[in-house]
FISE-849179 format. One record per residue: residue in one letter; x, y, z of N, C-alpha, C in turn. Coordinates in Angstrom, 3 decimals. Example, Ala and Ser with C-alpha at 12.3 -4.5 7.8 and 13.67 -1.06 7.14 Angstrom:
% residues 2
A;13.190;-5.690;7.800;12.300;-4.500;7.800;13.200;-3.300;7.800
S;12.850;-2.250;7.080;13.670;-1.060;7.140;12.900;0.030;7.870
//
This chain:
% residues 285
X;-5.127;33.920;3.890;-3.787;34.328;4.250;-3.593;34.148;5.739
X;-2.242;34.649;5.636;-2.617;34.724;7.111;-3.601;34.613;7.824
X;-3.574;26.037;10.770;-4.557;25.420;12.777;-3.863;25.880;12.082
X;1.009;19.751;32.241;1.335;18.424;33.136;2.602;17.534;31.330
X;3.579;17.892;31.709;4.498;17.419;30.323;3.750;15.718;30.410
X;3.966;14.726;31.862;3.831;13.188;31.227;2.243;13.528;30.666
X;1.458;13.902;31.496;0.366;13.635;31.035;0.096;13.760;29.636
X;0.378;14.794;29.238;0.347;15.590;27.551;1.265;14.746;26.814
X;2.068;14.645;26.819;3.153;13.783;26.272;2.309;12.981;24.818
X;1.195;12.108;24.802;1.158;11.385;23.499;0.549;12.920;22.667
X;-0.382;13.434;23.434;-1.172;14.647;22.876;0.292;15.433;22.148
X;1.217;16.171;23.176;2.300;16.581;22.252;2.650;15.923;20.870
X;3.064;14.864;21.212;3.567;14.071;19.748;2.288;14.196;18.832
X;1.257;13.927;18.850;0.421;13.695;17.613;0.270;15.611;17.204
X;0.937;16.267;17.968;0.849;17.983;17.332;1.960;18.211;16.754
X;3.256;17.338;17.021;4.591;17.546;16.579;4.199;16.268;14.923
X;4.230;15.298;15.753;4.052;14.451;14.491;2.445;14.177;13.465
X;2.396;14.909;12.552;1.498;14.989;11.736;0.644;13.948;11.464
X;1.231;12.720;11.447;0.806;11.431;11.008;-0.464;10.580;12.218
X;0.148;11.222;13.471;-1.315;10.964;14.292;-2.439;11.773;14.275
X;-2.674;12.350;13.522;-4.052;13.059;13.096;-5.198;12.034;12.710
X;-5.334;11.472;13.505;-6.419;9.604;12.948;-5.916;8.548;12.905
X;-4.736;8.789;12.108;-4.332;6.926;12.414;-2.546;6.935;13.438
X;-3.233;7.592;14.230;-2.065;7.237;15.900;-1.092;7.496;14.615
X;0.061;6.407;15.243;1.483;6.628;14.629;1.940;6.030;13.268
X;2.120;6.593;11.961;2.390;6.292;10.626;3.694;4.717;10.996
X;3.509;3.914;10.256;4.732;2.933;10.752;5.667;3.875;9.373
X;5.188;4.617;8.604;6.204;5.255;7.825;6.936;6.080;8.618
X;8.300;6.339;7.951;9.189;6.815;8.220;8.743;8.828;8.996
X;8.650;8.562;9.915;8.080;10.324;10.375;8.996;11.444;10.049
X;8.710;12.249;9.687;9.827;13.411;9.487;8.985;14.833;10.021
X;10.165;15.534;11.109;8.912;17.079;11.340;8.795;17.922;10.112
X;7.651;18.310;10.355;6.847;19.097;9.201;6.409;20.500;10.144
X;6.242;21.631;8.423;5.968;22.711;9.556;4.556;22.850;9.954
X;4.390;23.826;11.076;2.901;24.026;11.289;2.215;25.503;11.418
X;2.404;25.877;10.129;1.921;27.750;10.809;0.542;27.462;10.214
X;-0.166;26.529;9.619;-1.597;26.819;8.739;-2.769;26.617;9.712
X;-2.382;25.904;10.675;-3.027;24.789;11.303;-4.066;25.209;11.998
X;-4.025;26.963;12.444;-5.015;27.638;13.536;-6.382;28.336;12.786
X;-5.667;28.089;11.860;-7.355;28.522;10.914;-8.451;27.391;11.237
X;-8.462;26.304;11.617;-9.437;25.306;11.823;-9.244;24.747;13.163
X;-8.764;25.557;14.349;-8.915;25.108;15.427;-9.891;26.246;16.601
X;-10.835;25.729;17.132;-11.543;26.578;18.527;-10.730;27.591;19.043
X;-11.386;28.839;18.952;-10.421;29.983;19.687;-10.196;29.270;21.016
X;-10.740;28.680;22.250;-10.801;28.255;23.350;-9.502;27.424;23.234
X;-9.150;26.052;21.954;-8.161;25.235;22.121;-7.192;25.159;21.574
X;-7.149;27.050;20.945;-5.889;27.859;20.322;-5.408;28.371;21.376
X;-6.010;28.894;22.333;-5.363;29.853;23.853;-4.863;29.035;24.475
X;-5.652;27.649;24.361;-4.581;26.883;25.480;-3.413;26.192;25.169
X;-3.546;25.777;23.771;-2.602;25.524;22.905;-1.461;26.345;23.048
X;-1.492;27.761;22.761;-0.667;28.917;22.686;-0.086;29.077;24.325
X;-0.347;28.874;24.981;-0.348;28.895;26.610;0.684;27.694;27.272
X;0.247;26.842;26.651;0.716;25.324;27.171;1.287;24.372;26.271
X;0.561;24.194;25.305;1.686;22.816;23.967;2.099;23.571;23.396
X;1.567;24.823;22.842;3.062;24.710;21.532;4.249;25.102;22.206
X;4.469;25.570;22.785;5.994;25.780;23.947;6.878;24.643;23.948
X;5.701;24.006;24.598;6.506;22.510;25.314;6.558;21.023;23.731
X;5.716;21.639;22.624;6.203;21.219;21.259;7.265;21.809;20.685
X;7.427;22.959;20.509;8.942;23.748;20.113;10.244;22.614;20.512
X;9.888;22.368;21.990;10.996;22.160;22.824;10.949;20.696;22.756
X;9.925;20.014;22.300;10.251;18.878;21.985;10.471;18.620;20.578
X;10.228;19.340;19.754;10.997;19.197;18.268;12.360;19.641;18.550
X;13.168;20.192;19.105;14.347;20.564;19.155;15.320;19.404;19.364
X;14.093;18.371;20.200;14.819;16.787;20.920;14.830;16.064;18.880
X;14.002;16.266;18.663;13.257;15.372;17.415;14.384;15.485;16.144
X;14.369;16.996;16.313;15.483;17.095;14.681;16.855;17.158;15.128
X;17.559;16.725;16.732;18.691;16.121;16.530;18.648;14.774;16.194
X;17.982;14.078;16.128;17.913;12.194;15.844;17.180;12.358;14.320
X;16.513;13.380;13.938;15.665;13.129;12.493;15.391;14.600;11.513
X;16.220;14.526;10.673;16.210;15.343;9.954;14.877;15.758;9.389
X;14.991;17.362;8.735;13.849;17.147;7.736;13.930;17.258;6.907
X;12.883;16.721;5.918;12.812;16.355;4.638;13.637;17.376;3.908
X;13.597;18.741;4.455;14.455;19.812;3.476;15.857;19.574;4.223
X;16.250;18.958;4.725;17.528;18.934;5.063;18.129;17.378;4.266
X;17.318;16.432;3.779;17.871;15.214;3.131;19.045;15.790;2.426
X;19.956;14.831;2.006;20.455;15.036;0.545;19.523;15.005;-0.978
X;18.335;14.380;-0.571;17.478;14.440;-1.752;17.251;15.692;-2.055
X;16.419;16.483;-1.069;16.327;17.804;-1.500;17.102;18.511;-1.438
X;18.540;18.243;-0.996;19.389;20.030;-0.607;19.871;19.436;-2.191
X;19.721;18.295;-3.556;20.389;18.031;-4.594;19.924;19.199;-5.253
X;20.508;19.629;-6.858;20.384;20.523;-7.812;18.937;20.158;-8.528
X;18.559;19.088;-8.756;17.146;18.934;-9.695;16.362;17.792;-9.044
X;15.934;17.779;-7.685;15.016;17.048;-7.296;13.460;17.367;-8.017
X;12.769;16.061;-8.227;11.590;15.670;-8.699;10.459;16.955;-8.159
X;9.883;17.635;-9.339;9.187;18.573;-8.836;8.047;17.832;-8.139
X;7.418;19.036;-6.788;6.529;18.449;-5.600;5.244;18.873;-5.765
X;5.147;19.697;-6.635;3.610;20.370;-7.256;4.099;20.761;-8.826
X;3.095;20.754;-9.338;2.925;21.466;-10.306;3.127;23.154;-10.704
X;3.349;24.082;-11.581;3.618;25.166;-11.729;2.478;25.796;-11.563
X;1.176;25.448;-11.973;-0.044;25.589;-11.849;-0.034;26.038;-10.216
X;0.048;24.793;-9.315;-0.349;24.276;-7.906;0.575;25.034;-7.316
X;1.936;25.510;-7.488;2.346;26.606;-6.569;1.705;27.733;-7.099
X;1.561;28.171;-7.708;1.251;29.610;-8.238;0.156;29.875;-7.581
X;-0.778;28.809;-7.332;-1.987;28.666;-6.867;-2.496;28.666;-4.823
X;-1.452;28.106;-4.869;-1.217;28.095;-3.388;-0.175;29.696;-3.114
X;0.826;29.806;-3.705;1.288;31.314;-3.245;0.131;32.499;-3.682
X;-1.216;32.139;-4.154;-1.464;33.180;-4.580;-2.658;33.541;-3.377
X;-3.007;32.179;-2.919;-3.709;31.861;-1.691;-3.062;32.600;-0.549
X;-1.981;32.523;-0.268;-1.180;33.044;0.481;-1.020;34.516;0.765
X;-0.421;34.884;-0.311;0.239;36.273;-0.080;-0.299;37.064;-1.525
X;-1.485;36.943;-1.993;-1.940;37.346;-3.097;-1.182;37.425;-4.466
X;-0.076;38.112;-4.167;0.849;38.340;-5.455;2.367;38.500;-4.945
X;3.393;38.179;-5.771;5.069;39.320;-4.915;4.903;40.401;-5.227
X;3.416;40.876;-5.965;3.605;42.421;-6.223;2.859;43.011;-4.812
X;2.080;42.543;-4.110;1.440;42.758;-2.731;2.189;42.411;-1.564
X;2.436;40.957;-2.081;3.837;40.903;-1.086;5.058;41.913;-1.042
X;5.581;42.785;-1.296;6.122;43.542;-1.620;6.041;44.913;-1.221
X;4.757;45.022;-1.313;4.183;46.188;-0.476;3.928;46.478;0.242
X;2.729;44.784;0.527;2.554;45.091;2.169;2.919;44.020;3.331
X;3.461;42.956;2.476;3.718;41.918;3.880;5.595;41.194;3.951
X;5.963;42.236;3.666;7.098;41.896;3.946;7.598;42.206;5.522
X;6.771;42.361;6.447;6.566;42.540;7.551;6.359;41.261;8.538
X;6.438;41.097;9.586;5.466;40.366;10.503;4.457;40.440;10.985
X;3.629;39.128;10.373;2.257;38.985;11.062;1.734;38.401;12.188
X;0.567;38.686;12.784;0.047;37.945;14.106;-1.129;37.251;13.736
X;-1.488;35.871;13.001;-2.467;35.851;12.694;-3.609;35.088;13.836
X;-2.814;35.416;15.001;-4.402;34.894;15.375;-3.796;33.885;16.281
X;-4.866;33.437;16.829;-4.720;31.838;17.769;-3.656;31.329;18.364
X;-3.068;30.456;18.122;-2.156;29.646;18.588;-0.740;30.083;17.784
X;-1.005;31.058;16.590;-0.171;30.849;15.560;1.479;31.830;16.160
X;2.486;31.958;16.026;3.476;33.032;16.390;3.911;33.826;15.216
X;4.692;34.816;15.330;5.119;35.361;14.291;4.987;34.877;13.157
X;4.785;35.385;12.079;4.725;34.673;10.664;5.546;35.433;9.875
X;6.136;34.924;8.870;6.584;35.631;7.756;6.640;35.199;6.788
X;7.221;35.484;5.412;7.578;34.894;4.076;6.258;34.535;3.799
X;6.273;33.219;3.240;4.932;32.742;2.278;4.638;31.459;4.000
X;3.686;32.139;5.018;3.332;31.191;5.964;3.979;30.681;6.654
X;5.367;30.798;7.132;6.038;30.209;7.514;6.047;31.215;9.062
X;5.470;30.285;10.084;5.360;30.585;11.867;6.453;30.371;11.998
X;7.313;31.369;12.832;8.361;31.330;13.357;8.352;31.018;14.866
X;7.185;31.052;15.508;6.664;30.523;16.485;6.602;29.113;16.958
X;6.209;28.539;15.583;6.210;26.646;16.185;7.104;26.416;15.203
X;8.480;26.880;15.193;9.834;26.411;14.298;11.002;26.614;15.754
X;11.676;25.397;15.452;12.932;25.939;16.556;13.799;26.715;15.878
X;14.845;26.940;16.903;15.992;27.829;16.848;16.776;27.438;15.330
X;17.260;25.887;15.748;18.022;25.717;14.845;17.109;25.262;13.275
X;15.827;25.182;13.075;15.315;24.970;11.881;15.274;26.671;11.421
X;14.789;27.279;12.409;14.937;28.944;11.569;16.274;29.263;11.157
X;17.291;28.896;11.639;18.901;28.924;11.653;19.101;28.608;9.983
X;18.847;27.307;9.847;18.903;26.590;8.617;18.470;27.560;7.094
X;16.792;27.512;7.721;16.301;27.763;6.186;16.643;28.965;6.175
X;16.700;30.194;7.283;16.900;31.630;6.832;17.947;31.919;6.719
X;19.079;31.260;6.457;20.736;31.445;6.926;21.014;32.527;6.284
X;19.974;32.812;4.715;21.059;34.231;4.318;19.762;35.439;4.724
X;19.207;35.254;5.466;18.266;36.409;5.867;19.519;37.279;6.604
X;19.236;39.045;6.055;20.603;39.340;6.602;19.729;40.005;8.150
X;18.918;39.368;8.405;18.578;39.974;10.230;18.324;38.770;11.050
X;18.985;37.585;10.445;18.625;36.174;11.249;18.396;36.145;12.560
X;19.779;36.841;13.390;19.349;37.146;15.063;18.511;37.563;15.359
X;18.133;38.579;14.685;16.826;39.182;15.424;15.553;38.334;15.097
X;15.497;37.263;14.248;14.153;36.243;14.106;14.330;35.319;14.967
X;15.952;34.879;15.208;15.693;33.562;16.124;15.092;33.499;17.263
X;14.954;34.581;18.285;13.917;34.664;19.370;12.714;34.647;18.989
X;12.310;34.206;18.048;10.619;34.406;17.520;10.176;32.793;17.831
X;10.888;32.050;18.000;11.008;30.588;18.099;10.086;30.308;19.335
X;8.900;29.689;19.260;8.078;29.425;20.579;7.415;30.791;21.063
X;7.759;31.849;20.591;6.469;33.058;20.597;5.322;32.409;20.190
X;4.126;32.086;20.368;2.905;31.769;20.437;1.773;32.336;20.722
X;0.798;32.487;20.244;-0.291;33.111;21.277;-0.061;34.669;20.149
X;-1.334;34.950;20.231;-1.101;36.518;20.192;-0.620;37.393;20.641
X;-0.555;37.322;22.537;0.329;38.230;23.004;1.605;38.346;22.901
X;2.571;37.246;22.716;3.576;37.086;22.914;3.962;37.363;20.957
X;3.034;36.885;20.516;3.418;37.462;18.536;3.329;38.548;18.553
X;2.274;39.505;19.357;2.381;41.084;18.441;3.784;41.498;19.896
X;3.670;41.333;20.855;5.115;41.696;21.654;6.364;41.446;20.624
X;6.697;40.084;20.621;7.460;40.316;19.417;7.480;41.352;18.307
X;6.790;41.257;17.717;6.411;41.906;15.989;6.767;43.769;16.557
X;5.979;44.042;17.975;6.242;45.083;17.900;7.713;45.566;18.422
X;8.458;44.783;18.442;9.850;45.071;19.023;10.206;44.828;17.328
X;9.951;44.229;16.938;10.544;44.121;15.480;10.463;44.830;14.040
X;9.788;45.755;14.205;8.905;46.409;13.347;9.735;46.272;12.145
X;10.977;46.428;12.116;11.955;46.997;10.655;12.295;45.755;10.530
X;12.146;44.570;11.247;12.743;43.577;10.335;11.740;43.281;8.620
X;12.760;42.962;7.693;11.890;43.017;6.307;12.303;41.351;5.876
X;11.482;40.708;5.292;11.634;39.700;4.570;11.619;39.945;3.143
X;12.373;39.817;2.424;11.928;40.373;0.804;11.165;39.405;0.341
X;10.695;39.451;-1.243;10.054;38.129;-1.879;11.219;36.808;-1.758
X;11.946;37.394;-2.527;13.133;36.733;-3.298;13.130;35.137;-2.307
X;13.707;35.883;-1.036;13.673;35.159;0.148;12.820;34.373;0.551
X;11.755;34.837;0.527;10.733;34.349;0.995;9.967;33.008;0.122
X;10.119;33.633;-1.205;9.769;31.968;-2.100;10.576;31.183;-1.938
X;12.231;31.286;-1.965;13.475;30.374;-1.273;13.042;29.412;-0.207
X;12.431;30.060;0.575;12.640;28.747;2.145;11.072;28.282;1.520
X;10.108;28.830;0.573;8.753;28.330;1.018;8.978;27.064;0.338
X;10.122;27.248;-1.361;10.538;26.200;-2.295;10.774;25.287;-1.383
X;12.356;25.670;-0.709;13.322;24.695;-0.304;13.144;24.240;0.927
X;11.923;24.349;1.735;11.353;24.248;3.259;10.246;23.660;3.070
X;9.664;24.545;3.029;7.920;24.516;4.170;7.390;23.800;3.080
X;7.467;24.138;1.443;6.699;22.936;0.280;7.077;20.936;0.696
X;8.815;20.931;0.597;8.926;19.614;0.841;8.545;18.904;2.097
X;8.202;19.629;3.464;7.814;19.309;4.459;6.266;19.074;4.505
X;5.736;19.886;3.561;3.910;19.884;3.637;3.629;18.909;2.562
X;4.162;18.626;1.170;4.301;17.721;0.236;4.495;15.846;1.467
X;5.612;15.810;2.029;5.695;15.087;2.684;4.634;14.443;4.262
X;3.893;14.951;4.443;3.464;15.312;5.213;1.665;15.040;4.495
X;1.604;15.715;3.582;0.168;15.145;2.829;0.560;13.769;1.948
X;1.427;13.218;1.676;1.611;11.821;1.975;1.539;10.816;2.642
X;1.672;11.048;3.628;1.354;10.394;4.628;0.111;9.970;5.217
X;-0.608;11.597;5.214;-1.963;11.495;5.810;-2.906;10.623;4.448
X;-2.471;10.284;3.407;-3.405;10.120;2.189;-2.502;9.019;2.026
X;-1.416;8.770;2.299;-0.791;7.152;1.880;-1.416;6.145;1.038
X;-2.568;6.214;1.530;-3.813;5.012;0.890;-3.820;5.436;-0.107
X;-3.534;5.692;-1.674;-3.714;6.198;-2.785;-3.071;7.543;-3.146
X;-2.345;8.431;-2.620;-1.660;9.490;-3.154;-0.702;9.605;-3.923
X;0.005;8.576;-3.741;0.848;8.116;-5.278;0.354;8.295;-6.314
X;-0.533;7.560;-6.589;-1.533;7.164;-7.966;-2.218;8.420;-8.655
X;-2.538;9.847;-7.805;-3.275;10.464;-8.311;-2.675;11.392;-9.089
X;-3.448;11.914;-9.894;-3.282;12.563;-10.779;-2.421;14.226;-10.464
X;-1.450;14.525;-10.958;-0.648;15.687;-10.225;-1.413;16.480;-10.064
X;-2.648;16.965;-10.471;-3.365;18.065;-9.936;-4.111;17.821;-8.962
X;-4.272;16.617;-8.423;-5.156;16.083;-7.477;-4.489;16.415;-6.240
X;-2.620;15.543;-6.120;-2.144;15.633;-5.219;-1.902;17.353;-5.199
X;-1.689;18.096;-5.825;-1.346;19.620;-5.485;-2.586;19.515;-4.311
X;-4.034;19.269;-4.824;-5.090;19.476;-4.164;-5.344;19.788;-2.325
X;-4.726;18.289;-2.476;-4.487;17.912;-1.103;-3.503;18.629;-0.240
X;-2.031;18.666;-1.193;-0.758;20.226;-0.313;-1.741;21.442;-0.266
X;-2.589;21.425;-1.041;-2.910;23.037;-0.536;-3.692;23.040;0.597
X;-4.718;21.668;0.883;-5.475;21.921;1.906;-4.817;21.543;3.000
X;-3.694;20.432;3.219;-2.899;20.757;4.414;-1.936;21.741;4.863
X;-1.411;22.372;3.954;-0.617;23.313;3.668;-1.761;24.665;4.456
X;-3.086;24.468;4.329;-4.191;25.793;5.416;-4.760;24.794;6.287
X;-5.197;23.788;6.237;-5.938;23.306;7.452;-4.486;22.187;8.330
X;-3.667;21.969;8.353;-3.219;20.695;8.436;-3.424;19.234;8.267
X;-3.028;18.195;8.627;-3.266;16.768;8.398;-3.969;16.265;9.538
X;-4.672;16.973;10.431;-5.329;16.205;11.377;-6.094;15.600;11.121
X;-7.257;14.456;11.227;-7.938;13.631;11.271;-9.515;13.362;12.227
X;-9.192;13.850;13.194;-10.015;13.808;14.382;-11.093;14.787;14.578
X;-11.989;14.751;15.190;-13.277;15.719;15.211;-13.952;15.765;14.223
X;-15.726;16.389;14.648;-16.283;16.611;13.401;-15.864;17.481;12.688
X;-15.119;18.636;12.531;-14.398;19.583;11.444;-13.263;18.854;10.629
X;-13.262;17.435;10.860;-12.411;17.076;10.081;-13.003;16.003;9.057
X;-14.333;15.851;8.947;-15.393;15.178;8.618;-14.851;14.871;7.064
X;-14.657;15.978;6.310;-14.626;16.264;5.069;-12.996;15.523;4.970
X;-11.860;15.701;5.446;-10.630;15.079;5.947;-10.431;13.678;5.443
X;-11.118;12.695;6.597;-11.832;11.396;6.574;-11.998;10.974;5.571
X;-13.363;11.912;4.741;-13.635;11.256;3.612;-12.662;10.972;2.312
X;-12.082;12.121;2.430;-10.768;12.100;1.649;-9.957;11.101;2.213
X;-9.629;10.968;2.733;-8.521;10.018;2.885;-9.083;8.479;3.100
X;-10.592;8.330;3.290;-10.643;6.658;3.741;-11.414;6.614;2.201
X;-12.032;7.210;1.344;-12.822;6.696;0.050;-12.743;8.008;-0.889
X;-12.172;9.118;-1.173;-11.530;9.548;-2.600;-10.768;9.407;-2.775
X;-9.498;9.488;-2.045;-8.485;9.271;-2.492;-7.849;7.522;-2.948
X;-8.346;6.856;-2.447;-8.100;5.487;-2.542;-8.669;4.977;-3.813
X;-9.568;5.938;-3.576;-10.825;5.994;-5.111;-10.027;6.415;-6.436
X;-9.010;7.308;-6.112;-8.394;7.954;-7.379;-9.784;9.053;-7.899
X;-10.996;9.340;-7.052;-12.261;10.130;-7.892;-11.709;11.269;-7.126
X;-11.313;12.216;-8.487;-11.022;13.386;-7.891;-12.510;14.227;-7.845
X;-13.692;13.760;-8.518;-14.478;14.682;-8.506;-15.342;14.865;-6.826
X;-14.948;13.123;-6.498;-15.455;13.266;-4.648;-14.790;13.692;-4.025
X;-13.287;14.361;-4.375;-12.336;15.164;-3.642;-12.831;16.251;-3.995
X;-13.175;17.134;-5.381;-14.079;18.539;-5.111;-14.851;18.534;-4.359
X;-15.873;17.494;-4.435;-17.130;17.850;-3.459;-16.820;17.896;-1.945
X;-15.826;17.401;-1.528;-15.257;17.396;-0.338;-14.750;18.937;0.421
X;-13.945;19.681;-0.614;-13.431;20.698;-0.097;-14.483;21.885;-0.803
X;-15.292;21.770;-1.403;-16.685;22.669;-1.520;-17.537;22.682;-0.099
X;-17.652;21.112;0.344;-18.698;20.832;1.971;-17.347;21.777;2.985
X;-16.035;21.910;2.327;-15.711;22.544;3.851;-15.738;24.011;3.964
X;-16.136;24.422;3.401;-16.585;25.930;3.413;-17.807;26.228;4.483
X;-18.242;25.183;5.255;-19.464;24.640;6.238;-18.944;25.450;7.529
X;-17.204;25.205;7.672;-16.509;25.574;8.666;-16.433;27.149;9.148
X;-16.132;27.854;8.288;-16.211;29.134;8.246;-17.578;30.137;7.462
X;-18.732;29.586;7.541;-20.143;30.409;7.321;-20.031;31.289;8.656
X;-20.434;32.427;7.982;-21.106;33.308;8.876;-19.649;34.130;9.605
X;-18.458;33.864;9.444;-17.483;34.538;10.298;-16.530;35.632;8.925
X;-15.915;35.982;9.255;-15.605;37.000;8.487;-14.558;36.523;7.457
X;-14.216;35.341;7.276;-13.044;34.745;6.530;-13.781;34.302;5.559
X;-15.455;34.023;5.571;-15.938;33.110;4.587;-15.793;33.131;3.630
X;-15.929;34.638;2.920;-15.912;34.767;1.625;-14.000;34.194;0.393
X;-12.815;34.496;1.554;-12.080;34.032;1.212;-11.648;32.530;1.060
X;-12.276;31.428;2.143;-12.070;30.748;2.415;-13.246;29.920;0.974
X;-14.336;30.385;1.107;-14.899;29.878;-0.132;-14.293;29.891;-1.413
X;-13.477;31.045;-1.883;-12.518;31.614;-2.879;-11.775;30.281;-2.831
X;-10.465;29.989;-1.631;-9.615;29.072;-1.843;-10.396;28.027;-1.319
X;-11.307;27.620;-1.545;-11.634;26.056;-1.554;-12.672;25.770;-2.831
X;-12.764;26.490;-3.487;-13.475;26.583;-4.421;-12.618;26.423;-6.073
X;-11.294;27.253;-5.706;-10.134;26.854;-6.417;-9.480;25.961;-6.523
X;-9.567;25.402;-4.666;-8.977;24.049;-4.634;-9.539;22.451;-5.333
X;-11.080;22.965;-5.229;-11.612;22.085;-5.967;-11.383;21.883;-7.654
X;-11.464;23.079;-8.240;-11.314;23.029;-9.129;-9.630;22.531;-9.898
X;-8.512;22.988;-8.891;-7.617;22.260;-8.952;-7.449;20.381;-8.725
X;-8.069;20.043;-8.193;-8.551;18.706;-8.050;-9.221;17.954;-9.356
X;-10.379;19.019;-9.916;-11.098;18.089;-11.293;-10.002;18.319;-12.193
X;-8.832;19.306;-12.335;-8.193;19.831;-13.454;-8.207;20.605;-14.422
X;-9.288;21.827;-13.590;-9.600;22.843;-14.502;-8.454;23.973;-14.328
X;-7.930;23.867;-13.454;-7.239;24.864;-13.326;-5.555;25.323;-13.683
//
């Protein structure tokens, strides 16, 4: 549950745009995607500075981005009445359950704001950082949240200090379920769906719908980056299982990443959802 402006400049873009996570710039069509998952697999050291220095000056350059380029939840494809389902019934249930355990827990206890940590800002609903979202994308998806003003300053809060400062000025704002599966449907799914396309291009079409759920769920908690040895397991997926169509070398893949979190206090969950995820991948699930 709960990853000098010229100088930084390409570094910004490959944090705004998903698709340089390994292979630089997608010649596909880029669209912003969200990013609240992303700090679970990044160095406390290059979450503080992150939180300190890019995601700010990323906020503020997605704000440039989605006047020239919509996102995917803003197409006419998706704002239509019966667009092509993006997971399976299985694969959300599975990923919201990853999330926020149940709407019967959600309900109880996290209809609140969270601070989870690192780089990440305010959170609410089913994962959705209000921190690395601008003004006008929180505008959009929460339009019938009836406390919208009081979230839109959450926009570029980053960092822990500046999330629980927030959160604690905010205490009574409530997100219900209802709401909250709304923007995760009509938002943050078609943006992370889109978005693990890209990074898997080489064969993600082809695979089998429980395969691709596979993959939204693990970018949907780790993101689409590419780079470093923590992304080892990443790589393999994307340059020889997935191209492979072998979903069973895509289990073994997200079983080896449970490597990441031994010994720290998330393990036992993180083994839970990657252990599911695998099994969502062979099609047991």
């Amino acid at each position: 549950m709960y990853g000098m402006k010229s100088a930084c400049l390409p570094l910004l873009f490959c944090l705004l745009l998903p698709a340089c996570g390994g292979d630089v710039l997608s010649d596909a069509p880029v669209l912003p995607a969200a990013l609240p998952q992303v700090v679970v697999d990044v160095p406390a050291v290059v979450q503080s500075v992150a939180a300190d220095v890019l995601a700010p000056a990323v906020v503020e350059t997605r704000e440039a981005v989605e006047a020239v380029t919509p996102s995917v939840a803003t197409l006419p494809a998706a704002r239509g009445a019966t667009p092509a389902p993006l997971m399976s019934g299985a694969g959300v249930s599975l990923l919201i359950a990853h999330e926020i355990v149940s709407p019967v827990y959600y309900t109880r206890r996290l209809q609140g704001i969270a601070c989870p940590g690192g780089s990440s800002g305010p959170t609410r609903g089913i994962g959705w950082d209000d921190g690395m979202q601008t003004r006008s994308r929180i505008a959009a998806a929460w339009a019938a949240h009836p406390q919208l003003e009081r979230i839109l300053p959450a926009s570029g809060q980053t960092g822990r200090a500046r999330c629980r400062a927030y959160r604690d000025a905010n205490r009574d704002v409530r997100t219900p379920y209802a709401l909250a599966e709304s923007v995760f449907v009509d938002w943050a799914l078609p943006d992370y769906h889109a978005q693990t396309a890209r990074a898997f291009r080489n064969g993600f079409d082809a695979l089998p719908q429980h395969a691709q759920d596979s993959l939204v769920m693990t970018v949907y908690n780790r993101g689409s980056g590419m780079n470093g040895a923590r992304r080892a397991e990443m790589r393999t997926l994307r340059d020889v299982c997935v191209p492979a169509g072998d979903t069973a070398c895509m289990a073994a893949q997200y079983r080896q990443m449970v490597r990441l979190w031994r010994g720290t206090d998330i393990e036992a969950g993180m083994r839970k959802r990657y252990e599911d995820t695998a099994r969502l991948a062979e099609g047991g699930l």
